[in-house]
Every structure is written in structure tokens, then in C-alpha cells.
Backbone bond lengths (Angstrom), bond angles and torsions (degrees), N, CA, C in turn:
res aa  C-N    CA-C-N  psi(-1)  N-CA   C-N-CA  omega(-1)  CA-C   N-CA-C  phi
1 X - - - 1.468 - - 1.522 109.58 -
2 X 1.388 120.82 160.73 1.269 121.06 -149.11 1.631 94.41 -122.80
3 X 1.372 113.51 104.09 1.154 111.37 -173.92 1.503 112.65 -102.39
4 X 1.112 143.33 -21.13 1.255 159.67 166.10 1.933 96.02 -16.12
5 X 0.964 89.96 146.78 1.635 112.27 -169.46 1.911 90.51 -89.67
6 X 1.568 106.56 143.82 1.494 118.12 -171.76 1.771 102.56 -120.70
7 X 1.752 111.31 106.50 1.773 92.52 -170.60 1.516 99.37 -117.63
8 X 1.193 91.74 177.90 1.387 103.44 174.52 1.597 114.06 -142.89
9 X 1.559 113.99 119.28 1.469 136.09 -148.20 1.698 87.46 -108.31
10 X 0.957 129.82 121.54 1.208 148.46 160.30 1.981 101.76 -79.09
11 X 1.726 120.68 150.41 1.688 113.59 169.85 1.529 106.93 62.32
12 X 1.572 113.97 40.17 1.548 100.28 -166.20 1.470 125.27 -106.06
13 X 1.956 100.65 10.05 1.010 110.92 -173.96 1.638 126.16 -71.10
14 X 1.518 87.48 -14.31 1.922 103.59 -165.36 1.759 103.67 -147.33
15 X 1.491 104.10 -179.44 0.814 104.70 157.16 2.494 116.36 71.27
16 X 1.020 78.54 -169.95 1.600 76.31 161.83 1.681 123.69 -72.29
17 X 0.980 87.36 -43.83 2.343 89.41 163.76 1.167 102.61 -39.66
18 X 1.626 113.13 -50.09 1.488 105.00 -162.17 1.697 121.73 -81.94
19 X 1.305 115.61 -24.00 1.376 134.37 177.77 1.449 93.05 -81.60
20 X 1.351 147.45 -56.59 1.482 133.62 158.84 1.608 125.48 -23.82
21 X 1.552 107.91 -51.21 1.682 110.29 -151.61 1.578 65.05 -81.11
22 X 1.977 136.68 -68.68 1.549 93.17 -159.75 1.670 140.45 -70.25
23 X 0.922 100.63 -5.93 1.724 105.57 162.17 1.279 130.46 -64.36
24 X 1.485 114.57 -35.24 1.290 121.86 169.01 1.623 109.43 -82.73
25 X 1.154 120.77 4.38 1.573 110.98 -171.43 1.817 88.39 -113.32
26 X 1.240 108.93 -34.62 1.669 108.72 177.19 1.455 101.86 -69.23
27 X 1.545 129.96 -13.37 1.372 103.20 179.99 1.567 98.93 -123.30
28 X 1.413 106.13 49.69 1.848 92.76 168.82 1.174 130.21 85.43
29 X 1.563 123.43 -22.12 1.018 124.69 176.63 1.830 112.22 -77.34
30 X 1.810 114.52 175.97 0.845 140.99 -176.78 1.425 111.45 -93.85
31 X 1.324 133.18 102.46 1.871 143.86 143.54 0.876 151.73 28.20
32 X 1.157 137.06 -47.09 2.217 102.39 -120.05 1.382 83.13 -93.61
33 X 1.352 114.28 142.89 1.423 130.78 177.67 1.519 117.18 -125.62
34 X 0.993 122.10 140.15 1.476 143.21 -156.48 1.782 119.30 -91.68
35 X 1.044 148.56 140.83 1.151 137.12 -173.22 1.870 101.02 -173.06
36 X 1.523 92.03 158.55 1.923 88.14 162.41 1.362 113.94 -77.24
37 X 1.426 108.29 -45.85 1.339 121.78 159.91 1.725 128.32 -89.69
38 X 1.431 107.87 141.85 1.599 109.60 173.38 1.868 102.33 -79.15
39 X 1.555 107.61 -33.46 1.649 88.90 178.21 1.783 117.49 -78.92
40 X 1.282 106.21 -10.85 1.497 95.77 164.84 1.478 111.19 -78.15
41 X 1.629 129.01 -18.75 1.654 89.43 175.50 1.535 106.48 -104.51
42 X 1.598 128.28 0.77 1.338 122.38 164.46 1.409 115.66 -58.08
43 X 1.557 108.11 -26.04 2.108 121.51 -163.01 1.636 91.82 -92.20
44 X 1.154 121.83 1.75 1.755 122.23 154.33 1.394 116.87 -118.63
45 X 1.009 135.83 -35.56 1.360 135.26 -174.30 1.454 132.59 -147.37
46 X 1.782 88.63 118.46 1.508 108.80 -165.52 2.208 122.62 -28.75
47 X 1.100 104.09 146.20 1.608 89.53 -177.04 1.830 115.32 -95.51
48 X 1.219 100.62 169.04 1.406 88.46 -160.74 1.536 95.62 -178.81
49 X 1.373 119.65 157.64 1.418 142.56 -163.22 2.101 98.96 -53.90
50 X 1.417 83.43 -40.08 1.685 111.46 -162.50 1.675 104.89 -77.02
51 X 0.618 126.19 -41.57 1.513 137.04 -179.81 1.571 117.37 -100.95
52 X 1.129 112.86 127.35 1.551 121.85 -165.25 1.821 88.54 -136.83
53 X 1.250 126.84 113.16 1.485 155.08 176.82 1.884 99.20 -86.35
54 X 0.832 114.25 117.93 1.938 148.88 170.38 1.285 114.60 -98.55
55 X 1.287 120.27 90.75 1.792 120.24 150.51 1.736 100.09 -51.74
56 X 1.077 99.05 142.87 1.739 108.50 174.69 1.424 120.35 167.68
57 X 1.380 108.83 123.00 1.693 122.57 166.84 1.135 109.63 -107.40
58 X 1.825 104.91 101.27 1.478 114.77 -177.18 1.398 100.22 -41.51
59 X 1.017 142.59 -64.68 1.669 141.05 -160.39 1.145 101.11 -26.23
60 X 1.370 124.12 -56.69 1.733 120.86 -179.48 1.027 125.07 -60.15
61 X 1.510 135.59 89.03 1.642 124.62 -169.07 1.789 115.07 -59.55
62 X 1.545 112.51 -29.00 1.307 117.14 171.91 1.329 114.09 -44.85
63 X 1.678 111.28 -52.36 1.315 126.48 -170.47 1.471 101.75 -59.34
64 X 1.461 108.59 -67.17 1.567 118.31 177.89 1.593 121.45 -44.37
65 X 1.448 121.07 -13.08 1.429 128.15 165.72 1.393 113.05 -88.05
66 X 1.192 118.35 -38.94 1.267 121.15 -177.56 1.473 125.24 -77.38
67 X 1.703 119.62 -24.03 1.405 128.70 139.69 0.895 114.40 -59.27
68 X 1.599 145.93 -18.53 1.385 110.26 -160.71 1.968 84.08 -119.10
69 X 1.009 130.83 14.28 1.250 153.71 135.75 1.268 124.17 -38.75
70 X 1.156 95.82 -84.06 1.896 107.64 174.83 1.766 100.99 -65.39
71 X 1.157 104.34 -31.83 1.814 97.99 -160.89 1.896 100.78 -71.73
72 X 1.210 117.96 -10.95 1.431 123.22 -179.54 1.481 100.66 -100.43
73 X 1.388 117.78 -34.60 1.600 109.21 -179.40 1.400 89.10 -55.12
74 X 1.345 119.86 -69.67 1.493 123.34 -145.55 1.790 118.71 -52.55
75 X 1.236 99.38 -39.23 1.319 116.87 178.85 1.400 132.35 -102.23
76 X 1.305 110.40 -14.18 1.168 119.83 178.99 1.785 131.71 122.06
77 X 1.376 109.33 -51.28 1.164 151.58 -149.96 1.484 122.40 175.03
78 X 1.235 135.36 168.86 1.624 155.45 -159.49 1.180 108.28 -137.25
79 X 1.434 169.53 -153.02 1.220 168.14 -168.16 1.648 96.70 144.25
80 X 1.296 125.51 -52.86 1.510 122.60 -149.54 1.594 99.65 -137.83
81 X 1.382 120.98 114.20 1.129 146.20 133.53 1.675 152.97 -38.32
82 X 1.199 110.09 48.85 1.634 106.57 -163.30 1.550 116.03 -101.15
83 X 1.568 99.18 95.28 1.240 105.86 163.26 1.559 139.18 -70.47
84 X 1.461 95.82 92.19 1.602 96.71 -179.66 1.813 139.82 -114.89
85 X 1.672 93.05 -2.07 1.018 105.42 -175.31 1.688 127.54 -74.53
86 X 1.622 114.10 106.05 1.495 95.03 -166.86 1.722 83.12 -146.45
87 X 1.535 99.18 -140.64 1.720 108.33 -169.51 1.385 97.91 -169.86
88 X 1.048 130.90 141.27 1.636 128.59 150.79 1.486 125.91 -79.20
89 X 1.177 133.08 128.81 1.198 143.23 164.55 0.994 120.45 -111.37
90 X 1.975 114.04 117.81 1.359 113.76 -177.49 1.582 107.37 -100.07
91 X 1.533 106.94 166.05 1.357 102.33 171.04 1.545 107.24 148.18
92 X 1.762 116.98 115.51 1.960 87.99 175.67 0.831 108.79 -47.98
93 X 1.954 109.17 -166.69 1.062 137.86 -172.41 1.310 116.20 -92.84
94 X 1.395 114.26 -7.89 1.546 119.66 176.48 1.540 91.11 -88.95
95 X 1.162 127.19 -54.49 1.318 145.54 176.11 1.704 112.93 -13.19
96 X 1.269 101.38 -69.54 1.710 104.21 -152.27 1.894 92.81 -101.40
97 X 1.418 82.64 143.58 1.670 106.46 169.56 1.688 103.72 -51.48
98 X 1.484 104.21 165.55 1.778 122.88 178.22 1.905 73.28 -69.92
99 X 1.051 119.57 -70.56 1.711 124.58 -175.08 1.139 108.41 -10.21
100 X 1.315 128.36 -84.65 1.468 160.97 -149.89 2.103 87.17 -78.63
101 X 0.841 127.26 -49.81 1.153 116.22 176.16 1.407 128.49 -70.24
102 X 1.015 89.94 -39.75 2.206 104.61 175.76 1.502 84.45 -68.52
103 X 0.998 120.50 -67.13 1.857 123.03 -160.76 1.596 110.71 -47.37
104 X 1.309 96.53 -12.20 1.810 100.74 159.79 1.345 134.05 -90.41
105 X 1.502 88.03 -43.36 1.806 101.93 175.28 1.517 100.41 -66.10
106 X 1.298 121.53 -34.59 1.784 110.12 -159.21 1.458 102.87 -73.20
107 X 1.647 113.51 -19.37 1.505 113.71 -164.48 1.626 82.40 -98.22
108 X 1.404 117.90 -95.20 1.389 115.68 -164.91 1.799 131.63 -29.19
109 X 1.581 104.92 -46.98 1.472 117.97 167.35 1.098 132.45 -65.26
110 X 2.035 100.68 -82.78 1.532 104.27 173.07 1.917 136.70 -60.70
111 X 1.507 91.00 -26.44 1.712 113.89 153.62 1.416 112.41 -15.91
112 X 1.506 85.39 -77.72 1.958 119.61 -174.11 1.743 81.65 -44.14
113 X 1.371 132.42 -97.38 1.027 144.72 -131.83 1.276 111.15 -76.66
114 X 1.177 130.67 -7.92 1.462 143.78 145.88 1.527 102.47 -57.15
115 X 1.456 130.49 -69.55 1.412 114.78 177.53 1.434 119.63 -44.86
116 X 1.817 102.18 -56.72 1.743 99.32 -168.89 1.516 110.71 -62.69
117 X 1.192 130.83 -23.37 1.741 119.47 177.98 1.378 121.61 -78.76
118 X 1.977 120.61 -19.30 1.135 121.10 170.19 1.169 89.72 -77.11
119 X 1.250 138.34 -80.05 1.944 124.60 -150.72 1.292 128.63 -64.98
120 X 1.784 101.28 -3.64 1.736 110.56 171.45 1.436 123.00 -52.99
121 X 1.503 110.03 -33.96 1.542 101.92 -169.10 1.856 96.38 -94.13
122 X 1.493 134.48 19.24 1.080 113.61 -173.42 1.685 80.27 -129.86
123 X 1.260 122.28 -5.27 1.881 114.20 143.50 1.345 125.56 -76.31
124 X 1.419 111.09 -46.82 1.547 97.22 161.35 1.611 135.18 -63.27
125 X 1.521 101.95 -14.29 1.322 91.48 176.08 1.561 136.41 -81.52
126 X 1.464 88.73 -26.85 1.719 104.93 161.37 1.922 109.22 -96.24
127 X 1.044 116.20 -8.87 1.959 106.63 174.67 1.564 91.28 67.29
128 X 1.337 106.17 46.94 2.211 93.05 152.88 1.643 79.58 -157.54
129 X 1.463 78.87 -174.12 1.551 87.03 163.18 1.849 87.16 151.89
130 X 1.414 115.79 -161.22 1.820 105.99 -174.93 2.004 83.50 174.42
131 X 1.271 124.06 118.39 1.296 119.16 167.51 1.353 104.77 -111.13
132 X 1.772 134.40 141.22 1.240 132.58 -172.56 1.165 79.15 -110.63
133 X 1.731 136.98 144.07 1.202 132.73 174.78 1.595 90.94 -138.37
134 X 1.624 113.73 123.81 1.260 116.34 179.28 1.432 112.04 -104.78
135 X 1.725 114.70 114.28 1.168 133.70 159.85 1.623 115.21 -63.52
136 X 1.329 99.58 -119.08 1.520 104.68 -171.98 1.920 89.81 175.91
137 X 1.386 103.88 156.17 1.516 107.57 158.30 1.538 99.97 -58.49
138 X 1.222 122.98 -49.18 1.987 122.89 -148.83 2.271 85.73 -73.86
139 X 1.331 105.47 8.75 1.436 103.41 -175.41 2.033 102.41 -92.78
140 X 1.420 102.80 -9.96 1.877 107.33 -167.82 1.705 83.21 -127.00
141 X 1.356 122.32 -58.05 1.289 118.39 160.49 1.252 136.51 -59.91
142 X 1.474 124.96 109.65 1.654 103.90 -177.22 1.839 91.16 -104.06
143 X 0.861 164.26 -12.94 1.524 157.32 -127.16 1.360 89.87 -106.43
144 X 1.429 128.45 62.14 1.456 117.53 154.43 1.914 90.50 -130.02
145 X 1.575 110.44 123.10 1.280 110.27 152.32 1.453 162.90 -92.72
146 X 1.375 118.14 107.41 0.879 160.77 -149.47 1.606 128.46 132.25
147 X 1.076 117.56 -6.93 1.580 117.98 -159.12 1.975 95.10 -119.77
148 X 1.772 93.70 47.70 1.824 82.95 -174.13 1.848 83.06 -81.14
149 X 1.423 122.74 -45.61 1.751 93.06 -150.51 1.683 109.74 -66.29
150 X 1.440 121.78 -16.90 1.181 115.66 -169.96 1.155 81.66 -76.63
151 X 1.450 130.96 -76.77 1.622 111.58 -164.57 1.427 132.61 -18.63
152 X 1.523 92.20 -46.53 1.503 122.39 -179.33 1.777 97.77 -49.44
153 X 1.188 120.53 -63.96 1.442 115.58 -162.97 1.810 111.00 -90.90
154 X 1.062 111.19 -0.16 1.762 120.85 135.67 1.221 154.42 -65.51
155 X 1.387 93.31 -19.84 1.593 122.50 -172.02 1.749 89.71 -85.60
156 X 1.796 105.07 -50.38 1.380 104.07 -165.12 1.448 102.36 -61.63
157 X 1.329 101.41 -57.10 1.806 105.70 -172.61 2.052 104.80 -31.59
158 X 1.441 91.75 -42.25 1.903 71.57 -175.54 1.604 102.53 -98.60
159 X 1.042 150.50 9.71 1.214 153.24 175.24 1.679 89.45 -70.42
160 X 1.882 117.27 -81.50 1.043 130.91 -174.76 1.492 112.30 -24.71
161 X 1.578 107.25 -73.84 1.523 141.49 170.41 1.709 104.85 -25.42
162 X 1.632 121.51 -36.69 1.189 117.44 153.34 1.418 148.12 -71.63
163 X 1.359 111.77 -25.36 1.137 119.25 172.03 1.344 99.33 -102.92
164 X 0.715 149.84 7.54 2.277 139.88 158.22 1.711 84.63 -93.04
165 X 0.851 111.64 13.49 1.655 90.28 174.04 1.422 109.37 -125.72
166 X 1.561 111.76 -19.32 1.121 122.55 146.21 1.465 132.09 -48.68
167 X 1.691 113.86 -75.05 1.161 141.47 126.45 1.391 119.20 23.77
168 X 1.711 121.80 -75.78 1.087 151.29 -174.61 1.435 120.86 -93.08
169 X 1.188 129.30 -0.13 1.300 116.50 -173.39 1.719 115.07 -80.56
170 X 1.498 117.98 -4.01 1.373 136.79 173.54 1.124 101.43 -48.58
171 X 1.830 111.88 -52.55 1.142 131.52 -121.49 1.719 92.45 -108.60
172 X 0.773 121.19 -5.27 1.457 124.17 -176.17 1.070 106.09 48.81
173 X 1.490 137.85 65.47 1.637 164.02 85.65 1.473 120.35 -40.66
174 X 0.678 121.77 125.67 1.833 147.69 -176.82 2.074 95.52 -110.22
175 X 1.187 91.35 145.87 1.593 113.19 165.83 1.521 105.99 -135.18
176 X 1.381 122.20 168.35 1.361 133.13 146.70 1.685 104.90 -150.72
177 X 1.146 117.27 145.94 1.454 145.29 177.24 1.387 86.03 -90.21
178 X 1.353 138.72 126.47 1.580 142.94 136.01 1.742 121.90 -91.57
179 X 1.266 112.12 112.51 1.518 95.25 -174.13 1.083 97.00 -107.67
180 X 1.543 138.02 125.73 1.403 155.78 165.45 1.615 121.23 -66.42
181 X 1.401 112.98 118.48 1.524 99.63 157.57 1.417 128.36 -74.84
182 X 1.442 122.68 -114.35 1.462 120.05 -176.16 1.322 102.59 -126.55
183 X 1.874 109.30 110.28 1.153 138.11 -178.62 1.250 91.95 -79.42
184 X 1.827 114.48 148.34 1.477 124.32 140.25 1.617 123.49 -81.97
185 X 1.692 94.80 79.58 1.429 87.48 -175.30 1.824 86.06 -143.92
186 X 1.124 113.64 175.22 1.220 134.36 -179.73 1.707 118.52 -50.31
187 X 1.467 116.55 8.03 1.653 99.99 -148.39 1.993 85.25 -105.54
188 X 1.191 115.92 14.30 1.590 105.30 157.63 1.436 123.72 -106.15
189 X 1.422 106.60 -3.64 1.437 126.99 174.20 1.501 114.28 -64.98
190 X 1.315 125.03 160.39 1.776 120.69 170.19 1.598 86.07 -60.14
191 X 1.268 94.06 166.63 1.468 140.35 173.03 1.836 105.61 78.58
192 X 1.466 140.78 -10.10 0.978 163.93 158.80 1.485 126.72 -81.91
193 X 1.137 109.77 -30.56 1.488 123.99 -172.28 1.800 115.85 -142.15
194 X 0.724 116.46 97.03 1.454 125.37 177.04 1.809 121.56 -86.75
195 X 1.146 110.84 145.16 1.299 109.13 -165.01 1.800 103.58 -109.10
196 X 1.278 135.24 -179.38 1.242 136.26 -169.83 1.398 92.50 -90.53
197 X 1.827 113.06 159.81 1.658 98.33 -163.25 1.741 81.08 -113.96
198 X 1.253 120.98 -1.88 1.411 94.62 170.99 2.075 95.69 -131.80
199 X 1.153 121.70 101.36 1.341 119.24 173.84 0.926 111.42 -71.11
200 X 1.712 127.76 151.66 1.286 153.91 142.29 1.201 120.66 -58.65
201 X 1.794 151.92 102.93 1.008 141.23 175.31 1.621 119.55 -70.69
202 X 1.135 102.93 -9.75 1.504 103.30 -170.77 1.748 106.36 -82.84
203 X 1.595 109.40 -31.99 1.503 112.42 180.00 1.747 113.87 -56.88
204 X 1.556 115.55 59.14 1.513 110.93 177.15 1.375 129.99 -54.17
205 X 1.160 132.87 14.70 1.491 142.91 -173.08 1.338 99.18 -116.62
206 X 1.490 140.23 -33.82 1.548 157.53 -172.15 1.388 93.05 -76.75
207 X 1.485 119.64 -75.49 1.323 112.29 -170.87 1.249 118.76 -73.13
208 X 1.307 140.82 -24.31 1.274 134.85 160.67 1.314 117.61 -47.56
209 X 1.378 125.87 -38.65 1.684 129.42 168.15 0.979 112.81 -66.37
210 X 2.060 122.57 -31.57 1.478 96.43 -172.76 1.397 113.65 -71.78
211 X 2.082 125.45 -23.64 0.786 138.17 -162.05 1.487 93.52 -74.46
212 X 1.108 153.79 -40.92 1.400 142.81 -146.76 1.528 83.30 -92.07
213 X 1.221 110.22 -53.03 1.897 110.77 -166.98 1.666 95.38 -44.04
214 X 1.351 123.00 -46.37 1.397 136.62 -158.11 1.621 107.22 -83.27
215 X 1.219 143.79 -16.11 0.949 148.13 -161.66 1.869 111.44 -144.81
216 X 1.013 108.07 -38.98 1.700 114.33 -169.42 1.836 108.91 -105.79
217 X 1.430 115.05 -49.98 1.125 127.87 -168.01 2.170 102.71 -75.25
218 X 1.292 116.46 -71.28 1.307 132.92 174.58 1.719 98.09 -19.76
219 X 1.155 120.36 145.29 1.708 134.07 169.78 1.952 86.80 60.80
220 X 0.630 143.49 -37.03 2.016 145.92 -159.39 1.883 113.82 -82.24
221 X 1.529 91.93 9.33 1.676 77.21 -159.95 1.400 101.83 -88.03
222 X 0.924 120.95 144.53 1.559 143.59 -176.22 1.655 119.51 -48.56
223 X 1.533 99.65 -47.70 1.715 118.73 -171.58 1.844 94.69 -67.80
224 X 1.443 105.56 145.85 1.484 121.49 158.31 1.689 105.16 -108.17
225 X 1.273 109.36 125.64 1.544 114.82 -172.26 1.786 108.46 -79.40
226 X 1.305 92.80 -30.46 1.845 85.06 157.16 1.203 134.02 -67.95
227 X 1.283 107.83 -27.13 1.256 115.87 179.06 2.012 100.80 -81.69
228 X 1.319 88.14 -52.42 2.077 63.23 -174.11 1.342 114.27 -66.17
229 X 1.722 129.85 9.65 1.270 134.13 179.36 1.734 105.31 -64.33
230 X 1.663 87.29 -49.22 1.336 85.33 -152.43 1.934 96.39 -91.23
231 X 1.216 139.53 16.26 1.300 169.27 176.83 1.596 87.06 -79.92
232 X 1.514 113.11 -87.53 1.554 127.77 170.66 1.640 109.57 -24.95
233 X 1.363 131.44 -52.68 1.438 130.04 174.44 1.901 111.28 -75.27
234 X 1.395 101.88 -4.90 1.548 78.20 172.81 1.529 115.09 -105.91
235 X 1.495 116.74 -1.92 1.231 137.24 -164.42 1.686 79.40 -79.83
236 X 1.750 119.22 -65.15 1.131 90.92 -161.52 1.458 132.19 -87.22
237 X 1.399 110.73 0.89 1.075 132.19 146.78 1.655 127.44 -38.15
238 X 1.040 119.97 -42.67 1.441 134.68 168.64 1.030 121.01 -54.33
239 X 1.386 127.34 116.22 1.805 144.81 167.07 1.504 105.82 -38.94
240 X 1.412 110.17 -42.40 1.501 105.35 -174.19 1.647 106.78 -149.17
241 X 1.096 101.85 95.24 1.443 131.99 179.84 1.239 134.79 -41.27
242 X 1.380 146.51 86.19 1.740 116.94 -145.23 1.618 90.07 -86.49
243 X 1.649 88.08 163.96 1.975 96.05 -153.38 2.086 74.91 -98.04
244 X 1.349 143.08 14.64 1.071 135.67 -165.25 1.403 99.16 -148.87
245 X 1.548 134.70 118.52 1.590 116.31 178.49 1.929 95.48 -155.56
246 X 1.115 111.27 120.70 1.421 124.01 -172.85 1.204 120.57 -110.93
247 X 1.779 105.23 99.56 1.257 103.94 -154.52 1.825 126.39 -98.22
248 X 0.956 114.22 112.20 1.645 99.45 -168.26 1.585 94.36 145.43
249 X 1.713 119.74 134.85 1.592 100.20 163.78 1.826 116.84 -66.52
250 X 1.262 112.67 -12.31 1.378 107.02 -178.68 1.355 116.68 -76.17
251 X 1.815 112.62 -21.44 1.487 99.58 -170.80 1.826 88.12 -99.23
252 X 1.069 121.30 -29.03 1.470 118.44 160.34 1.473 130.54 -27.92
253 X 1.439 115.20 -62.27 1.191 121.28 165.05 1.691 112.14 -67.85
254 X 1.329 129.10 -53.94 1.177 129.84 172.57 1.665 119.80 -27.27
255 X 1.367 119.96 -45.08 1.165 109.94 -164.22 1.336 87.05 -107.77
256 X 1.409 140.75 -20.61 1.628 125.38 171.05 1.589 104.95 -47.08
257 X 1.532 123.00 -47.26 1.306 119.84 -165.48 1.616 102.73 -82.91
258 X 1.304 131.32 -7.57 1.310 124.48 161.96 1.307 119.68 -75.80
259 X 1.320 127.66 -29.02 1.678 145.26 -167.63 2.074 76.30 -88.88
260 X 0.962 119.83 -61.98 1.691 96.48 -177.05 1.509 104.97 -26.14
261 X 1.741 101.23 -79.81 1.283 133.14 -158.09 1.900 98.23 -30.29
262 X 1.010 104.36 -57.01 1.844 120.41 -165.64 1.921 88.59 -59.83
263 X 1.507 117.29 -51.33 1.170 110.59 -148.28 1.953 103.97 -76.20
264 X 1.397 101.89 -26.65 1.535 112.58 169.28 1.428 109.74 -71.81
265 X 1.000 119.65 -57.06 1.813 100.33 173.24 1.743 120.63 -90.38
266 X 0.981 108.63 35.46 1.356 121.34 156.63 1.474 91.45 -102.01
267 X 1.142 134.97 -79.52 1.435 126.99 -177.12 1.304 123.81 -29.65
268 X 1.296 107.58 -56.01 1.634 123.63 -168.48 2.069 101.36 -67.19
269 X 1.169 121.91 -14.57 1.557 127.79 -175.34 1.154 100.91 -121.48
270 X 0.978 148.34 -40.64 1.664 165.66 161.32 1.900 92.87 8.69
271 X 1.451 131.22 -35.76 1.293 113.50 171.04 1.612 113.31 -95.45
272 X 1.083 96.71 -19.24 2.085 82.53 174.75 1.288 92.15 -88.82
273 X 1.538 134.60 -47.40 1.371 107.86 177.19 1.787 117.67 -33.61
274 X 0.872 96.00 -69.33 2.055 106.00 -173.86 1.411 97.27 -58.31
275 X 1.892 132.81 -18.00 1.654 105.89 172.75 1.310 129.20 -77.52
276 X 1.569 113.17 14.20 1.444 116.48 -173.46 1.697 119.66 -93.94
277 X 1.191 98.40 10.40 1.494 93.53 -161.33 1.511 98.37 -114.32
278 X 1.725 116.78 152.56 1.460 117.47 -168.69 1.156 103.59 -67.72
């Protein structure tokens, strides 16, 4: 009997989606992978009994029901959840249009929550289920400038990602929040990362980051995407799942020195904090 776990990778054309769907197809497991296009994830990865390829723009919840529809006819069942499909948008906050900002949340946020409400009732119906929901470090970290709205719609992804895990634990559903450092994968390249369409020259802290991102950071990033592939299979592999997992030594260290930061000025306020209460 074929016990192998059956997922479905949302963003799987590139990037870490894409170093995921082939690791899990090199070790036996079951598919369905997500894309705008079906010929962008056939023009990466070979076809096969095991792998079932999804045209889909999470934005459309119709669409997003109707993949995760066929993706249970085909296979049977779902087990694994990996929400990865999003984009970065740079730009302050004076910077970017209501446009340019919603056009993040609808992809990065409501995206997410378009998947998790179609496949909820086919987790409750069997009591398992496991959602990988990919944040970002800049999702626990916000102090990079220019990158407040993406932060912004990272922060939610694990805010949310906490309470459905709350929510769900009746239900024998598992979540994990993954926050990523800096993969060598495509997601600082165009088509991944979008820039503000009308910049501010005066914001010198914004453009100095995009320049380092653009010149210093690009080809330098630390993360191996095979390696967090096969990272991604032990998460869901795991009896007991941490609902928090920070992947990369950069986003590792990153948020250790933020958990300082919080734990020193909690101390240092620690009596006006406690003077507010009757």
C-alpha cells in the first residue's frame, strides 16, 4: 500500500516551488503543482503518472476550487499544502499606489486564503491535513526600507498561519509558518520582484537597499534551494510539526537578534509596561 504523502505546491514554476515539486517527484511522492501557466511547469519538469501540472491564479477562488478538485480526483486525496505562490513588491509607503499595494495583499495574503478555505473541508473530513505557509524573514523582520508592504503581507501570512493553527488543532490539521532567508533562486530577478512605478528620490535608505539587493545580494545568497527542498519533506514528515521554522542561517540569525532586541526593551520598560493596569 502506498503510503507516501500526496501535496500540492502552489508558485511551482520557479524558485523554491520549483526545487520542491522536483525532489518530491525524485522521491516517489505524489504532485499537483500550481502555475499561471501549465506550459511553464511542463518547460521545467518532466511529465509523469506522479505529477499532475495546474494552470491557476490563486486570486480566483473559483479557479483555486477547481484545482484543488481535480487535484483530489486525480490522486486521491491531499495530505500537504505548500503555499508559495507570491511576488515581492518594493517601494516605501509614500511610494506605492492603494493599486500596487492591494496587488500584493490579493496575491501574497488573500491567495494564501483562497487555497486554505477550499482544502479545509477535505482536512476536516479525514482529521489530518499539514499547510506549509511561506512567509519570509522580512515576515518577523520588518526593518528593511522599502519592503514595508511586502513585509506587510508576510507579517499577515504568519499572524493568520497562527491562529488556523490555533483554530485547527481539534481538527487534526497541523500548520507551519516557514520564514526564508536569501535563496539562490530567481525571486530577486524581474518577474518576482517588482519595483514602485513612481519612485521617490529623496527616500535614501530605499534605494541604497535596492542597489545592494541589485549588485551585492543577487548570485550571493546563502540558502541552497535543494537543500530547503528536502528541509520542506522533513517538516512534513514530522509527527509534530513546529508551527514556527526559520529557514536559512541568515534568517536564523536575523530573528535571534530580533528576539534579543524585543527581550531588552521589554526589560528596559518592564515598569510602565506593568503601570497600565487598574
Amino acid at each position: 500500500m502506498d503510503t507516501k504523502k500526496v501535496w500540492f505546491v502552489t508558485g511551482a514554476s520557479k524558485g523554491l516551488g520549483l526545487s520542491l515539486v522536483k525532489a518530491l517527484l525524485n522521491a516517489g511522492y505524489k504532485v499537483a503543482a500550481t502555475s499561471r501557466t501549465v506550459e511553464n511547469l511542463e518547460k521545467e519538469v518532466s511529465i509523469s503518472e506522479n505529477f499532475l501540472p495546474l494552470a491557476l491564479d490563486i486570486t480566483d477562488e473559483a479557479g483555486v476550487r477547481n484545482a484543488i478538485t481535480k487535484a483530489i480526483t486525480v490522486f486521491g486525496s491531499i495530505d500537504v499544502v505548500v503555499n508559495n505562490a507570491g511576488f515581492g513588491q518594493l517601494g516605501t509607503i509614500e511610494e506605492l499606489s492603494d493599486r500596487e499595494a492591494r496587488g500584493n495583499f490579493d496575491t501574497n495574503v488573500f491567495g494564501l486564503l483562497n487555497v486554505m478555505r477550499s482544502i479545509m473541508p477535505h482536512f476536516r473530513s479525514k482529521q489530518s491535513g499539514h499547510f506549509i505557509n511561506i512567509s519570509s524573514i522580512a515576515g518577523f523582520l520588518g526593518a528593511f526600507p522599502g519592503w514595508g508592504i511586502y513585509n506587510a503581507t508576510k507579517f499577515a501570512v504568519a499572524g493568520l498561519t497562527e491562529a488556523f493553527a490555533a483554530e485547527a488543532a481539534s481538527l487534526g490539521v497541523k500548520a507551519t509558518i516557514v520564514y526564508p532567508g536569501y535563496f539562490k533562486t530567481n525571486f530577486l530577478l524581474q518577474g518576482s520582484l517588482r519595483l514602485a512605478e513612481n519612485p521617490i528620490a529623496a527616500y535614501k535608505e530605499a534605494r541604497e537597499l535596492e542597489i545592494i539587493h541589485d549588485t551585492q545580494i543577487i548570485g550571493n545568497q546563502p540558502g541552497n534551494p535543494e537543500k530547503a527542498a528536502l528541509a520542506f519533506i522533513q517538516l512534513a514528515e514530522n509527527s509534530n510539526p513546529p508551527l514556527h521554522f526559520f529557514m536559512g542561517s541568515d534568517s536564523f540569525g536575523m530573528a535571534k537578534n530580533k528576539i534579543e532586541i524585543l527581550q531588552n526593551s521589554l526589560a528596559a520598560n518592564e515598569s510602565l509596561s506593568l503601570s497600565t493596569d487598574f
